[in-house]
GUDREN-11067 format. One line per field, with one value per residue (C-alpha): z, y, x; residue in three letters. Coordinates in steps of 0.02 Angstrom, whole numbers, plus 50000, padded with zeros to 5 digits. Each point is the difference from the previous one (the first is absolute). Layout:
<sites>
up: c(Z_...)
north: c(Y_...)
east: c(X_...)
rest: c(Ala_...)
</sites>
This chain:
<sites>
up: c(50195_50113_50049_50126_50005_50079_50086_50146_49969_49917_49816_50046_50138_49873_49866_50123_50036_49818_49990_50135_49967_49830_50107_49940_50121_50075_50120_50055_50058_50095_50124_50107_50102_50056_49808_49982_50140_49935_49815_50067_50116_49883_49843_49952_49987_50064_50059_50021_50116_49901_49855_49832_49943_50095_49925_50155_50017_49824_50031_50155_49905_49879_49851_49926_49974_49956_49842_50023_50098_50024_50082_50094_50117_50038_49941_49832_50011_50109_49863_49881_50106_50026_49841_49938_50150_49959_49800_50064_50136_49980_49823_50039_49819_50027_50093_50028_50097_50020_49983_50045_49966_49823_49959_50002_49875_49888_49814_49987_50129_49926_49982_50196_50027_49864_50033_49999_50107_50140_49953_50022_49895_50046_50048_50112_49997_50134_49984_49797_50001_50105_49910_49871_50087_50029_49852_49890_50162_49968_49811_50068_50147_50014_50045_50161_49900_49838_49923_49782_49952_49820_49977_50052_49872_50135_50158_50162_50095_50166_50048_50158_49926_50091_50020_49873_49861_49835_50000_50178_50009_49832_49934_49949_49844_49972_50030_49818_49934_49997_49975_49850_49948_50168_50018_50182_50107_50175_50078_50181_50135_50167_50148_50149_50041_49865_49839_49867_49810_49897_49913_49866_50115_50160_50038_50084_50133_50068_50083_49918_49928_49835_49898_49807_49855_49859_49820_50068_49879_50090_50176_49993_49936_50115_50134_49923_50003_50186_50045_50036_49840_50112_49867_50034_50112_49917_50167_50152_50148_50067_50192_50016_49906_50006_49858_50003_49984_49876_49889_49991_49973_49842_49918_50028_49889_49883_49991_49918_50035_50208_50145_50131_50184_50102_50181_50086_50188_49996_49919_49924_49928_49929_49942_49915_49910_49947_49887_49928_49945_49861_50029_50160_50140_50144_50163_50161_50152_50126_49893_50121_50008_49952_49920_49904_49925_49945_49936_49889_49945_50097_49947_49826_50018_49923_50079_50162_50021_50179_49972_50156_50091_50137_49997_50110_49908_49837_50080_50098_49839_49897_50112_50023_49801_49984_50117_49930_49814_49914_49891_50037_50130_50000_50129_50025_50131_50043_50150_49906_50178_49952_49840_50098_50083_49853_49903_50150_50018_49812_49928_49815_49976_50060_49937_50102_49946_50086_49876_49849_50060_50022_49847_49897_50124_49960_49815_50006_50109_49916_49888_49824_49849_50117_49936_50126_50202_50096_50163_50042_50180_50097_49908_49977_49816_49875_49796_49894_49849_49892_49863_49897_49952_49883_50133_50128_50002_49964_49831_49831_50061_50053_50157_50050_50000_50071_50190_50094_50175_50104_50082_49830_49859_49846_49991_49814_49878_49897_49808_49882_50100_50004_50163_49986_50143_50015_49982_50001_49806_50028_49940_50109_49868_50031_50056_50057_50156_50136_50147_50110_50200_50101_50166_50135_50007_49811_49965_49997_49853_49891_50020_49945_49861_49916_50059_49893_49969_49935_49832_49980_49974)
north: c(50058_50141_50083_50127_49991_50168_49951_49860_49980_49850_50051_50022_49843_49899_50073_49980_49805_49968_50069_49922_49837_50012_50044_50163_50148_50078_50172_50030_50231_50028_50138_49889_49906_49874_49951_49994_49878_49893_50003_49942_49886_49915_50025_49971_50189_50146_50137_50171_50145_50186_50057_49928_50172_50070_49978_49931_49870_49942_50014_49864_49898_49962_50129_50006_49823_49957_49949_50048_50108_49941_50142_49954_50091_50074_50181_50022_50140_49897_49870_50156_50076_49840_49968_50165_49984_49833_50048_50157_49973_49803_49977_49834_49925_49941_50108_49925_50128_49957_50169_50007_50178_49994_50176_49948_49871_50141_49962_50193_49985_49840_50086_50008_49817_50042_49994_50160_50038_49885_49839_49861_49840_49923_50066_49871_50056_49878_50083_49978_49844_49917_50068_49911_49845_50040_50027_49853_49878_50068_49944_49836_49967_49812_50016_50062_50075_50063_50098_50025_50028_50029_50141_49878_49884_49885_49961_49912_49940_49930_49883_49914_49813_49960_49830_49979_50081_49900_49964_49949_49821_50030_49954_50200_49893_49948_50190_50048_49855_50012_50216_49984_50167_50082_50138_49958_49925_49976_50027_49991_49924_50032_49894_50039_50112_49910_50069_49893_50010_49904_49824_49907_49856_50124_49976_50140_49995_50119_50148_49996_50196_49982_50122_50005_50092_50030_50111_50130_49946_49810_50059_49991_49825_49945_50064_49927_49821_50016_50042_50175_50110_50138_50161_50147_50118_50154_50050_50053_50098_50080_50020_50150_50148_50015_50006_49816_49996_50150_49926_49835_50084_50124_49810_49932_50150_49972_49803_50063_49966_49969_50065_50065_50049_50086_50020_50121_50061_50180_50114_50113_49860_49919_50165_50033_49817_50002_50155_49905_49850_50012_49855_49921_50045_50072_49950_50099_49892_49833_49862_49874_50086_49875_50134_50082_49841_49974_50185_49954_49837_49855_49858_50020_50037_49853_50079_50101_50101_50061_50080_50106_50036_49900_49782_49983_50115_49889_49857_50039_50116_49824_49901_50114_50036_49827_49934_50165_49903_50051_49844_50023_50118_50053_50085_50117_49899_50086_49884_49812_49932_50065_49898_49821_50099_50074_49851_49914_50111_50008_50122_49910_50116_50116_50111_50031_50145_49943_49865_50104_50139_49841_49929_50176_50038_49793_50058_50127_49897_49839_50000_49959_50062_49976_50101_49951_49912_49939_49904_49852_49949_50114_49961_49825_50019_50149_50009_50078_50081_50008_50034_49852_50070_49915_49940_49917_49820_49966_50074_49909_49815_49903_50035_49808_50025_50173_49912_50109_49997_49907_50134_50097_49988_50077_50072_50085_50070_50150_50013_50155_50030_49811_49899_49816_49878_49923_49789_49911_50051_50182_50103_50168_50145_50133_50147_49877_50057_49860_49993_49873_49954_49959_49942_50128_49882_50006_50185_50035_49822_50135_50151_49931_49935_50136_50117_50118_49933_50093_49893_50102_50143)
east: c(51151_49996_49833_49932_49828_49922_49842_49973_49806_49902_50071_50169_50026_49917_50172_50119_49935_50004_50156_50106_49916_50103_50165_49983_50107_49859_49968_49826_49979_49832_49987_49906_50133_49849_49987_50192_50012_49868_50075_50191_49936_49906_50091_50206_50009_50086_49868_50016_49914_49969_49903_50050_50037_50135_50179_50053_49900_50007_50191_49982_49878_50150_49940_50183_50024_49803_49940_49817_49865_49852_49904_49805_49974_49820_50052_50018_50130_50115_50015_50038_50126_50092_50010_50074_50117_50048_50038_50086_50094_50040_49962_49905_49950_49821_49891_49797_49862_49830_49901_49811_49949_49928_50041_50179_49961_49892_50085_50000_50138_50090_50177_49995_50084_50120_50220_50015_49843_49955_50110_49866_50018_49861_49826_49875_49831_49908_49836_50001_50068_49893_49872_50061_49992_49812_49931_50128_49910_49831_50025_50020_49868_50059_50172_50073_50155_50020_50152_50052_50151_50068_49900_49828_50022_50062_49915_50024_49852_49987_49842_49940_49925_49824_49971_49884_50118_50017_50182_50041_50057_50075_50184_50037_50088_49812_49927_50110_49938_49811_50019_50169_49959_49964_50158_50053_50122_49979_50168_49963_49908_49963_49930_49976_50175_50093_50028_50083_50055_49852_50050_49901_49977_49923_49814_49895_49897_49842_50061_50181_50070_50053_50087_49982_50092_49897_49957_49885_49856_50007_49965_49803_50001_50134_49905_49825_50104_50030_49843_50015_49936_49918_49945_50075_49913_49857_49959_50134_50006_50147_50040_50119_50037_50217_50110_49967_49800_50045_50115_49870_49850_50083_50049_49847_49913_50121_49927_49848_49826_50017_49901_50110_49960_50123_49988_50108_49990_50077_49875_50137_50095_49827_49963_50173_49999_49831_50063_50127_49895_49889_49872_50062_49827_50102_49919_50066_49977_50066_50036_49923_49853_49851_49883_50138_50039_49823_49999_50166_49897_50140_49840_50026_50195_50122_50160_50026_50160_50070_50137_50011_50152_49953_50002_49872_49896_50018_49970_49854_49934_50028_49891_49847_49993_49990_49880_49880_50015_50155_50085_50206_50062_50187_50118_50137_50109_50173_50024_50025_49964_49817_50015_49935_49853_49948_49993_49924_49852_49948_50089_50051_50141_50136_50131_50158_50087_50177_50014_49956_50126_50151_49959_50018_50154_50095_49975_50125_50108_50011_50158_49988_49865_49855_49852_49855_50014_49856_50037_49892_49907_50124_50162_49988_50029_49974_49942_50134_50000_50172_50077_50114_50146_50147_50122_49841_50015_49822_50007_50028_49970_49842_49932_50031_50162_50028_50008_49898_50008_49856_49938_49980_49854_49969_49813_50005_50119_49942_50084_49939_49813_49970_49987_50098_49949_50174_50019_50181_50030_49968_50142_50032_50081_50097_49874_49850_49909_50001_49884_50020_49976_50169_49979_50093_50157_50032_49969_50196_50001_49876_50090_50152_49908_49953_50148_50075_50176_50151_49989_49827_50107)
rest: c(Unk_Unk_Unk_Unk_Unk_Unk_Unk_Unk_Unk_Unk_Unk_Unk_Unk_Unk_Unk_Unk_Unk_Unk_Unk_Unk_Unk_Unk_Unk_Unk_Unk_Unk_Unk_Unk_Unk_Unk_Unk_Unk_Unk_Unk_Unk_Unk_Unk_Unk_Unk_Unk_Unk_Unk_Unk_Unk_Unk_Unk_Unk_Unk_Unk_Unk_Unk_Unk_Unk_Unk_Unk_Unk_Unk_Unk_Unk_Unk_Unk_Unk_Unk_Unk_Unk_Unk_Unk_Unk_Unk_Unk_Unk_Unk_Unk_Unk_Unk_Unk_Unk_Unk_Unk_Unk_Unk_Unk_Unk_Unk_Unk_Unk_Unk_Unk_Unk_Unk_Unk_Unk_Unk_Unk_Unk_Unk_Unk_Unk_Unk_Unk_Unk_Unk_Unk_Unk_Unk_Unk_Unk_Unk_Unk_Unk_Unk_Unk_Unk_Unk_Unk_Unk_Unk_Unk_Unk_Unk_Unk_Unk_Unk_Unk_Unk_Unk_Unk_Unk_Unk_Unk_Unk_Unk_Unk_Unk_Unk_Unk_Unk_Unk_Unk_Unk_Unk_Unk_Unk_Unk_Unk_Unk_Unk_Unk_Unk_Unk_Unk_Unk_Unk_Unk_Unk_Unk_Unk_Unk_Unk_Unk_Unk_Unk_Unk_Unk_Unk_Unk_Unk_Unk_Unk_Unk_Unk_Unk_Unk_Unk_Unk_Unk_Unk_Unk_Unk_Unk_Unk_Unk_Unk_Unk_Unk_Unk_Unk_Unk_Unk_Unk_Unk_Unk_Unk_Unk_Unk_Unk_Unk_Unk_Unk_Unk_Unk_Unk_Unk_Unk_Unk_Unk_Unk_Unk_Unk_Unk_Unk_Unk_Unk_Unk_Unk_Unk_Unk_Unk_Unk_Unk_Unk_Unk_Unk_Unk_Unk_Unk_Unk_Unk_Unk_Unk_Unk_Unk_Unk_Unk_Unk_Unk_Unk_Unk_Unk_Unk_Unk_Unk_Unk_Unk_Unk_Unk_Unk_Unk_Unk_Unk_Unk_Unk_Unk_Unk_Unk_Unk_Unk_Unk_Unk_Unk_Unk_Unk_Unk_Unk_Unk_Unk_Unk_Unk_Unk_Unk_Unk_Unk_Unk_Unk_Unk_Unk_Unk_Unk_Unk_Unk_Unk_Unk_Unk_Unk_Unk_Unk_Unk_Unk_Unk_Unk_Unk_Unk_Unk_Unk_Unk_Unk_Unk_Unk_Unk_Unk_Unk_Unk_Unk_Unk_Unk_Unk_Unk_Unk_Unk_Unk_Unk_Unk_Unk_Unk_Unk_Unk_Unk_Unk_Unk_Unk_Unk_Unk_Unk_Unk_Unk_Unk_Unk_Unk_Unk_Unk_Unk_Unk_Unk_Unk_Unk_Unk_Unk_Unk_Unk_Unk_Unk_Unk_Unk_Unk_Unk_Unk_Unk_Unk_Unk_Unk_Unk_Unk_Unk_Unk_Unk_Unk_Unk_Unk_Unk_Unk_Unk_Unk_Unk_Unk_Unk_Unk_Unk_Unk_Unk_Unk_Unk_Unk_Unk_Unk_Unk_Unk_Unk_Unk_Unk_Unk_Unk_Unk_Unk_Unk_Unk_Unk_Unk_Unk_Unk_Unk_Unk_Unk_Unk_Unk_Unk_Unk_Unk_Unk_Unk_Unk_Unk_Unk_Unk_Unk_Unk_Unk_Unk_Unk_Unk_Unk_Unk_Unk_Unk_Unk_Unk_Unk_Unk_Unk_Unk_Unk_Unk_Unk_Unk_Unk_Unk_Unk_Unk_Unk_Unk_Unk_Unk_Unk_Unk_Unk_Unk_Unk_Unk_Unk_Unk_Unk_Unk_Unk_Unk_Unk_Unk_Unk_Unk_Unk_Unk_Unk_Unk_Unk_Unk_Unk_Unk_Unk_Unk)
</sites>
């Protein structure tokens, strides 16, 4: 495949890695010839100097022969532009923007992004979607990662093991044993930098990652079983008033009975948010600051938020809320070279809105029905949601003898509204929704497997 990806920063190196790791074609356009360098150097990619707007530089990026546009830049009506250039003038087929602004994303104005309009096919919203991430992780306090697919009947979890947790040292053959009616597969392990496909026979140890697939009404008690059934937060402060702390705090009113502090520096912008919550305290001051804290009540506080656009910020936000009493403290990190430090000084848990942005971005890239993407520990391996169709070799025999490739694991299968935790005699129909983990290496084995082939048709 043949993609220009408009944007050299963390969102769009981190594409153009993913891509060319795959032996995609790829051309990186940055107006910053520093970033360019960095990208090709790095990278197996071609990289190009200009704004990802112009005609001519879409024209020496390749824009007549490529098969997507992937536009990320920081300005929202650069991605635009190249796309309607790039439908226009080049007639590329797939055409992704990220777009910040939220009153381009007003549903007043949904007609916008239409054909005949501005020819976007696919809309990334980072700020949204990562406060997505937020609140689906502050639903789960015990896990470091948590994502649903299938409309949330299915979810994948992601859990650090202490030492003291009930089923380390334990045959995961055992685990399904003891818990037969427990709705979860584990389907991948990691330890240390190694990430592997889970076997019956594997044991776990203290301080292993594992990642779970599981019916949404399962994931309490499967995190009660390993030790980590933490209740989900009534009290929470919020660090920084953006879209971000803005989008959280509107879905934590709609959560119901919650008391929510929000801590914003610029007096206008506390002022302008605090008219557009309806029971979220505004507080207009330094997030670090000690008293202000105290004033927004951080003792009694089970979660802390930071969510300012500045890592070090979070981090150090994270750290005083907690040492002034609050339970959990999590961070906006944009730099994952923060991620160690964070977790190193206390903070329990951070969001990084690169991988949330890739993951939404590889779902529209993968090739066959894929509904839902989410990429694992930096690419090692992602969660995929699909569609069965007719002509997919796992359909219409028992899973035992479908062959699946090592690096590939079937978490759940999901038949009229009901959630199947699959075994060897599970029988994948026509139409089934399958999400399962494929380690980076056998991605390609499940898009061909649930590729739409010409006998579909």
């Amino acid at each position: 495949m043949r993609v220009i990806v408009c944007g050299a920063g963390r969102v769009g190196y981190g594409i153009a890695r993913r891509l060319a790791r795959e032996n995609n074609s790829v051309t990186v356009i940055d107006q910053s010839k520093e970033l360019v360098r960095t990208v090709v150097e790095r990278l197996d990619v071609r990289g190009v100097v200009g704004n990802g707007s112009y005609p001519d530089v879409l024209s020496e990026a390749g824009a007549r022969e490529a098969d997507m546009l992937i536009a990320v830049t920081y300005s929202d009506e650069v991605n635009m532009i190249a796309c309607q250039i790039a439908h226009a003038l080049f007639n590329v087929p797939t055409k992704i923007a990220r777009i910040r602004a939220g009153g381009y994303l007003d549903p007043r104005y949904s007609d916008l992004f239409s054909r005949n309009q501005i020819p976007i096919d696919v809309i990334i919203s980072p700020e949204r979607e990562v406060s997505e991430a937020i609140m689906q992780r502050m639903s789960t306090p015990g896990a470091f990662e948590t994502k649903s697919f299938v409309d949330g009947k299915v979810w994948a979890v992601g859990v650090k093991l202490r030492d003291d947790c009930p089923i380390v040292n334990t045959p995961l053959r055992q685990v399904a044993e003891l818990f037969p009616d427990l709705k979860i597969t584990i389907v991948a392990i990691k330890r240390d930098d190694h990430m592997w496909r889970a076997h019956a026979e594997d044991q776990l140890a203290g301080g292993d990652e594992i990642y779970f697939v599981a019916d949404r009404d399962d994931v309490g008690r499967a995190l009660e079983i390993m030790g980590e059934a933490e209740r989900q937060a009534r009290r929470v402060i919020l660090v920084g008033g953006g879209n971000i702390g803005l989008y959280v705090a509107r879905g934590l009113e709609k959560m119901g009975a919650m008391k929510i502090r929000l801590i914003e520096r610029d007096r206008k912008r506390a002022e302008q948010i605090a008219e557009e919550l309806e029971r979220a305290v505004v507080l207009q001051g330094d997030g670090l600051d000690r008293a202000l804290l105290r004033e927004a009540g951080v003792a009694d506080a089970e979660t802390v938020v930071a969510v300012t656009d500045n890592d070090q910020v979070n981090i150090l936000a994270s750290v005083v809320a907690k040492r002034e009493g609050a339970r959990r403290a999590m961070a906006l990190i944009n730099d994952q070279d923060y991620g160690p430090v964070a977790e190193a000084v206390g903070v329990d848990r951070h969001i990084d809105p690169r991988a949330t942005t890739i993951s939404t971005i590889l779902q529209h890239i993968r090739r066959g029905r894929i509904k839902g993407v989410y990429s694992l520990s930096d690419g090692q391996a992602e969660l995929i949601d699909a569609v069965a169709l007719e002509t997919s070799p796992l359909v219409n025999k028992p899973l035992r003898e479908a062959h699946l490739p090592e690096g590939v694991m079937i978490g759940a299968v999901c038949r009229d509204d009901k959630v199947v935790m699959p075994a060897g005699d599970t029988v994948i129909n026509p139409g089934d929704r399958v999400v399962l983990m494929a380690l980076r290496e056998h991605v390609k084995d499940v898009e061909q497997m649930f590729r739409v082939s010409l006998e579909y048709f």
